[in-house]
C-alpha positions as CSV (number, residue, x, y, z in Angstrom):
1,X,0.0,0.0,0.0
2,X,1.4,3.5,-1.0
3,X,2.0,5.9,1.4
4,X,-0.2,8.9,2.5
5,X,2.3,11.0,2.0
6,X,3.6,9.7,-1.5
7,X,0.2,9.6,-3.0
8,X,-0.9,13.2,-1.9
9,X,3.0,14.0,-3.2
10,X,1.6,12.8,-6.5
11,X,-1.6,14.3,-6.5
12,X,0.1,17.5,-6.2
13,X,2.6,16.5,-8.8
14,X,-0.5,16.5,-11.3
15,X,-2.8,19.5,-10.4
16,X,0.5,21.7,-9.9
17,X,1.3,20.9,-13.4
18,X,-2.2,21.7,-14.3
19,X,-2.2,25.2,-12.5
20,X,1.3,25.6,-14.1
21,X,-0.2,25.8,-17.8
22,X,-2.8,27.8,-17.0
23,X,0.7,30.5,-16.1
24,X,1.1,29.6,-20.1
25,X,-2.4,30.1,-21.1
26,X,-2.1,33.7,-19.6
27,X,1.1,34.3,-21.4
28,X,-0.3,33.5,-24.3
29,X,-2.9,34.9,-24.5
30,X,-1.1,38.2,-23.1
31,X,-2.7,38.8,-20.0
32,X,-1.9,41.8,-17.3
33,X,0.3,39.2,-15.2
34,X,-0.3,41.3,-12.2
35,X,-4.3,41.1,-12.6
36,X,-3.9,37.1,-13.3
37,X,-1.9,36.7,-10.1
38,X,-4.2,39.1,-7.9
39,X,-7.0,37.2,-9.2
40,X,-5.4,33.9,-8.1
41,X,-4.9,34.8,-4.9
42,X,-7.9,36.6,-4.1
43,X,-9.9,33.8,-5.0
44,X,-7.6,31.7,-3.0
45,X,-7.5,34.2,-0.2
46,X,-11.3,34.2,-0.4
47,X,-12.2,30.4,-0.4
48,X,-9.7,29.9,2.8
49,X,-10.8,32.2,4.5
50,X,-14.7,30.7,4.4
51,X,-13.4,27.4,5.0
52,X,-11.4,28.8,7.9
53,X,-14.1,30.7,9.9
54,X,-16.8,27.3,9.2
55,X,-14.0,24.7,10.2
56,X,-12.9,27.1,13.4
57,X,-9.7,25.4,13.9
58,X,-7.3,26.2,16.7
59,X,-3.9,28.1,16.2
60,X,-0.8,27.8,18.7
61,X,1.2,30.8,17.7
62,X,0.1,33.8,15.8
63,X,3.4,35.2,15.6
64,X,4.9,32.5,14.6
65,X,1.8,32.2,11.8
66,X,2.2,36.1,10.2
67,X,6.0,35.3,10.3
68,X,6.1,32.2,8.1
69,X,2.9,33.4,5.8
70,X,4.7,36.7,5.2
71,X,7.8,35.3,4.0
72,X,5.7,32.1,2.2
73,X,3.3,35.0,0.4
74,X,6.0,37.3,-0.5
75,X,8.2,34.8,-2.5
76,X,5.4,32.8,-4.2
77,X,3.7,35.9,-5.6
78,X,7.4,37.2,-6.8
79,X,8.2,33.4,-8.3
80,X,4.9,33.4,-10.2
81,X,5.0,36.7,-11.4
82,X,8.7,35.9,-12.6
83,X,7.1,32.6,-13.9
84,X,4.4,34.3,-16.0
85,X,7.0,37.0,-17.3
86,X,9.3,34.0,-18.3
87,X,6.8,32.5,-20.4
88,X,6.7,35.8,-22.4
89,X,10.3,35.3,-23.7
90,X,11.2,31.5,-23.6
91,X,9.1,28.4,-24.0
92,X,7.5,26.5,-21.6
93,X,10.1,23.5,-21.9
94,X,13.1,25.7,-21.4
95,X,11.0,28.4,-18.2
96,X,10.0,25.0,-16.3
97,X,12.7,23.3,-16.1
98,X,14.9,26.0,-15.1
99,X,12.8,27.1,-12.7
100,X,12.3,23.6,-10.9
101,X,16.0,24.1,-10.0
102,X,14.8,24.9,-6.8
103,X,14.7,21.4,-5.8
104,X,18.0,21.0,-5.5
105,X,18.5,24.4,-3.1
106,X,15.4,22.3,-0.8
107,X,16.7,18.9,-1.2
108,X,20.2,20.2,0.4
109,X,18.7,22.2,3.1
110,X,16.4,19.5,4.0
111,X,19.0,16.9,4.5
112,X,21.2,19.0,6.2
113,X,18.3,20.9,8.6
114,X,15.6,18.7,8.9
115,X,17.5,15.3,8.9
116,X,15.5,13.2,6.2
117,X,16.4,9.5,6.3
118,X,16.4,8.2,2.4
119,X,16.4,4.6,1.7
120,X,18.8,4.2,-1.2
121,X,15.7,3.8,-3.2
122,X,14.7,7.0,-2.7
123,X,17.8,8.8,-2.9
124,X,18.5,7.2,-6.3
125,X,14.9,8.9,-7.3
126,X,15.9,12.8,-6.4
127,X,19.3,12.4,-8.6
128,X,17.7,10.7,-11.3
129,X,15.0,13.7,-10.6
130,X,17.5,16.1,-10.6
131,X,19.1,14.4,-13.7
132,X,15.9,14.9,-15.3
133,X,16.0,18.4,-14.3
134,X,19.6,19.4,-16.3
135,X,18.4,16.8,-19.4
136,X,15.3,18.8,-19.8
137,X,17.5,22.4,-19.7
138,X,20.2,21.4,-22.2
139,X,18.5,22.8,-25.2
140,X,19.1,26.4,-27.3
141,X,16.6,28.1,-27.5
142,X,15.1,28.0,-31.7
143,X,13.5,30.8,-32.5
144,X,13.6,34.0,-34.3
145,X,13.8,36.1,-30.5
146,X,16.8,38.2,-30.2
147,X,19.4,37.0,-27.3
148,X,18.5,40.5,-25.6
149,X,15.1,38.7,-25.6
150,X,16.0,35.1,-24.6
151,X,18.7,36.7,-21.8
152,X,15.9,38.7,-19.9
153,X,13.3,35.2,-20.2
154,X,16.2,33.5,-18.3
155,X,16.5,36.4,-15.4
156,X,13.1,36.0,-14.6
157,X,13.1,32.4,-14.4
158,X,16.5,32.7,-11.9
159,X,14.4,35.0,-9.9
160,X,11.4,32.8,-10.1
161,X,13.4,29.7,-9.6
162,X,15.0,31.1,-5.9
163,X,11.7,32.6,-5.0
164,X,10.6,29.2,-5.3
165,X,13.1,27.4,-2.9
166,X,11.9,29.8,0.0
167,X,8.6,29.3,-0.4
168,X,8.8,25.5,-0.4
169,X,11.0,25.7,2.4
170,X,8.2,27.7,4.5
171,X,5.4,25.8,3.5
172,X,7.3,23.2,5.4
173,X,7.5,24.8,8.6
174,X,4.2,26.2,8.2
175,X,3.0,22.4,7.5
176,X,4.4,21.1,10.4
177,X,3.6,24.2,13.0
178,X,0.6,25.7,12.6
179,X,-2.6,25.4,11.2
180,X,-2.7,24.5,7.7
181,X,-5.7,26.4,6.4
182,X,-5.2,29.8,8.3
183,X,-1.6,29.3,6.7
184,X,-3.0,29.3,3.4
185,X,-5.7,31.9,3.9
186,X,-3.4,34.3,5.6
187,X,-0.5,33.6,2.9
188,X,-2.7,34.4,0.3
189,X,-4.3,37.8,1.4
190,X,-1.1,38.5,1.2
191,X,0.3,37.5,-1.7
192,X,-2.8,39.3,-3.3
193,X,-1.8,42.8,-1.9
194,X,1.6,42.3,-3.0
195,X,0.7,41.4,-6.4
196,X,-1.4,44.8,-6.3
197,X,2.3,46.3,-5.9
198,X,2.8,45.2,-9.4
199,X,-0.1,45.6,-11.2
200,X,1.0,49.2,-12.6
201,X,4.6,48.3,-13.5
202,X,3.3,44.6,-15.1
203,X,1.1,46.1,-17.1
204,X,3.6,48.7,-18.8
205,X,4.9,45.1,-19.8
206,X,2.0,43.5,-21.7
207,X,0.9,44.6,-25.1
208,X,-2.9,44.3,-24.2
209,X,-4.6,44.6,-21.1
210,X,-7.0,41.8,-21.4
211,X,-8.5,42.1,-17.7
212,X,-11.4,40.1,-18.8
213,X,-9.0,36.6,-19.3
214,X,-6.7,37.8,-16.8
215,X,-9.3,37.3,-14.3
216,X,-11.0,34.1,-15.7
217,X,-8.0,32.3,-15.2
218,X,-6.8,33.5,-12.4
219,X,-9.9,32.1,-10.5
220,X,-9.8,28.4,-12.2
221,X,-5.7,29.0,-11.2
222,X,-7.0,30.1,-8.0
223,X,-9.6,26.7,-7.2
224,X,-6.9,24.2,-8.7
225,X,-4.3,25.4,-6.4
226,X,-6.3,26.1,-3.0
227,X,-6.8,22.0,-3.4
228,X,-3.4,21.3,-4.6
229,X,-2.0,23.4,-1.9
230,X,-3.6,21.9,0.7
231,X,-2.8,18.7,-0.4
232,X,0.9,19.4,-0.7
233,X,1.0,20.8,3.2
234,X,-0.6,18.2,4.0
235,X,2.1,16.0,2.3
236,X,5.0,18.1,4.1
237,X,3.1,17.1,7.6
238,X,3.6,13.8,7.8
239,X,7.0,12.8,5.4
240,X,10.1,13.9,4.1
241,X,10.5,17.4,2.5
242,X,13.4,16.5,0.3
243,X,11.4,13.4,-1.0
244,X,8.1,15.7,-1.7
245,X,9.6,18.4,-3.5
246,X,11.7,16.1,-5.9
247,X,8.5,14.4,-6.4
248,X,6.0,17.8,-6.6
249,X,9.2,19.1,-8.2
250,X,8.4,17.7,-11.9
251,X,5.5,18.6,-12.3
252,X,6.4,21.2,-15.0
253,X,6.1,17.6,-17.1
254,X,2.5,18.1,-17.0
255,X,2.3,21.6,-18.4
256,X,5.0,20.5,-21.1
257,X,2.9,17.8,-22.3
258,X,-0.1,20.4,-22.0
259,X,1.6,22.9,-24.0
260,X,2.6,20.5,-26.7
261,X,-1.2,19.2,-26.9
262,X,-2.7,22.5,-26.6
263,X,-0.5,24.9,-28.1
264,X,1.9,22.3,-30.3
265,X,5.2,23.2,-28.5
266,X,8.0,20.9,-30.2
267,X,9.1,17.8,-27.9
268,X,12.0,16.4,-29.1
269,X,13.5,12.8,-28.2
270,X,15.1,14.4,-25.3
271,X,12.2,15.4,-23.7
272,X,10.1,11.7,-24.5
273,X,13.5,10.5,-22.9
274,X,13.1,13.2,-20.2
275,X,9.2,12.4,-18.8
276,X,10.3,9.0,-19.3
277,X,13.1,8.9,-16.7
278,X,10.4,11.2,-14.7
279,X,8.8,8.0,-14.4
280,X,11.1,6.0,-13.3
281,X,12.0,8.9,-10.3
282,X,8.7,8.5,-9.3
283,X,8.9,4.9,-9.1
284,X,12.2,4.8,-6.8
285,X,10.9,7.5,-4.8
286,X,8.2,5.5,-3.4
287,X,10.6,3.0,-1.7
């Protein structure tokens, strides 16, 4: 029988890959960034919050709560702004990758501060997963986009792909020391008046404003990840954070294979080889 933890691990695997192509959905369809993300987490913000106040659960430390949800909020909303810009100037199977990077910051400073006991097994899963990670990367970039163009797609992904690794890192602390749904709710009330920060200088950025999509998807982003989210805290409560984020980590395969179904992004042999050494990371990982 599979573990709680490895099956809710996968679940988020899936829906965060899902929620990650609707980031290319707004891109391409040139959506304010800021207005998709505000939606996002409004609608996040919004839903907690009622689930919250009807559940009633207790909280230890409320210090300790606006500590971690302030630095949790502040670096996701950066990362998936930076995510969204990415996708502007570099393809979805360049951005994602790149950005998963993060695992390996996580993985490092979970071993070393939280301890985590790997079998081999599963140890053999995050390098083959981190394997995946630089086989999926080493590709140029085809395309008729100046390197001026290509250079600032890979600055935002660097920013996205360190906002990232803080943000999974305090999801685990929150996980395992405070209440999980005033984590999220409070996380995301902020993360929505922080993206209000950017909503001027973002939309200087896009060519239309296109409020109307911008706010469409952002709810639908907004539903799929208060589940997702929940689901991945709820992962981090109960096993290893260096084995959850390799796992939740490649989910950017899901929005690659989305984006070549949907929108006919190229996948060449190395990135059929790539999901299919995904698989077999997963597989290890379980043991």
């Amino acid at each position: 029988m599979m573990q709680n933890w490895y099956v809710l691990a996968l679940t988020a695997l899936v829906f965060f890959g899902l929620e990650r192509f609707l980031y290319k959905v707004s891109a391409a369809r040139e959506c304010n960034t800021a207005w998709t993300t505000f939606s996002f987490m409004t609608t996040v913000a919004l839903t907690s919050s009622v689930l919250f106040f009807l559940l009633k659960p207790g909280i230890v430390d409320l210090r300790f709560l606006f500590l971690v949800a302030a630095v949790n909020s502040a670096s996701f909303t950066l990362g998936t702004i930076m995510q969204i810009e990415s996708l502007k100037y570099i393809p979805t199977n360049i951005a994602y990758p790149l950005v998963r990077f993060n695992t390996v910051i996580v993985v490092l400073f979970s071993i070393f501060y939280f301890k985590d006991r790997l079998s081999v097994f599963q140890a053999a899963g995050i390098i083959l997963s981190i394997v995946v990670l630089i086989w999926m990367t080493r590709q140029s970039y085809e395309g008729q986009s100046s390197q001026r163009v290509v250079s600032k797609g890979l600055v935002f992904a660097g920013v996205a792909l360190l906002s990232g690794a803080v943000a999974a890192i305090s999801s685990k602390f929150a996980a395992v020391s405070t209440n999980m749904l005033a984590f999220i709710a409070l996380s995301y009330i902020m993360g929505a008046l922080f993206s209000l920060m950017f909503k001027g200088r973002m939309h200087k950025s896009t060519k239309g404003s296109n409020h109307r999509d911008a706010l469409i998807i952002g709810c639908c982003m907004g539903f799929v990840n208060l589940a997702v989210f929940y689901a991945f805290l709820k992962a981090l409560s109960i096993g290893p954070l260096s084995i959850i984020i390799s796992i939740v980590g490649m989910h950017f395969i899901v929005a690659i294979i989305l984006a070549a179904l949907i929108y006919k992004e190229k996948i060449t042999g190395r990135r059929i080889a790539g999901i299919i050494l995904t698989v077999v990371a997963l597989i290890l990982m379980r043991y």
